[in-house]
C-alpha positions in Angstrom: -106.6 21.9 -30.3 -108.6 19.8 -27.9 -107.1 16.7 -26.9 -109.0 13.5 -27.3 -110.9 11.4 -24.7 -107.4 9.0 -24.7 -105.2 12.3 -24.3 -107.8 14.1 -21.4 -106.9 10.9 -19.2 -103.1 10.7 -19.8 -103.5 14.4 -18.7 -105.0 13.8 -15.7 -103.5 10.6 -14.3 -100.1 12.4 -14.7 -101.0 15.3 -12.8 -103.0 13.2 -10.4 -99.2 11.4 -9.8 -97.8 14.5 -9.9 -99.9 16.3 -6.7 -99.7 13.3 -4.7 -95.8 14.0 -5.4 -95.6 17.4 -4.7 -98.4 18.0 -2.7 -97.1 21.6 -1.3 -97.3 22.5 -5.1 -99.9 24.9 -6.1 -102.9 22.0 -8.2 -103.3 24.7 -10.7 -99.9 25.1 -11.6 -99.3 22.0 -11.6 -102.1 21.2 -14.0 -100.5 23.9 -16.1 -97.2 22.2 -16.4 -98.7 19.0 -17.1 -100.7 20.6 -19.7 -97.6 23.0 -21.3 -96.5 19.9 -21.3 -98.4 17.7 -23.3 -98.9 20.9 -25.6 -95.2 20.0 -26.5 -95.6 16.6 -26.8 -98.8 16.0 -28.1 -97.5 15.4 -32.0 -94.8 12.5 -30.9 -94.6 10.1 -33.5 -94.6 7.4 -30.7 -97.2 7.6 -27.8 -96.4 4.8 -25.5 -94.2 6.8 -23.1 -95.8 10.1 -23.6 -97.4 9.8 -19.9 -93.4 9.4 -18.9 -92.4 11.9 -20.7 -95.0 14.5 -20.1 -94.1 13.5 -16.6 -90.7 14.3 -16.3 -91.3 17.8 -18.5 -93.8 18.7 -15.6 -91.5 18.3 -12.8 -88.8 19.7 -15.5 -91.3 23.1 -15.8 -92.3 22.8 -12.3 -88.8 23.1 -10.9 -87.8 26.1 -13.4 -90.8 28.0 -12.1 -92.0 28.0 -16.3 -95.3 25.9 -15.5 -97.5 29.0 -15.6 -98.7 31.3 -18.5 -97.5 34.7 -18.0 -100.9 36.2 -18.7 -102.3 34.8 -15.6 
């Protein structure tokens, strides 16, 4: 499912924040984990903090190693 023009911007403003965090981190994988991410979240009955949230599961995947798909 593609997200919509609202949910393209969360994406990227959180793993804008997120590679100016981590900027030894890999910007692919940490697209990825923003993206797995949002994947998780994206049918959350309540969207104001879902750029928080999607946040924290990021740096949650990022620091488990889990942010990539294991086909790539």
């Amino acid at each position: 499912m593609v997200p919509s023009e609202d949910e393209a911007l969360t994406i990227r403003q959180v793993a804008e924040r997120l590679v100016k965090a981590h900027p030894q981190l890999d910007v692919g994988l940490v697209r990825d984990s923003v993206q797995t991410a949002f994947e998780e979240l994206r049918y959350a009955r309540v969207r104001t903090y879902l750029p928080v949230l999607m946040e924290r599961r990021a740096r949650d995947l990022l620091a488990s190693g889990e942010g990539t798909d294991p086909g790539t």
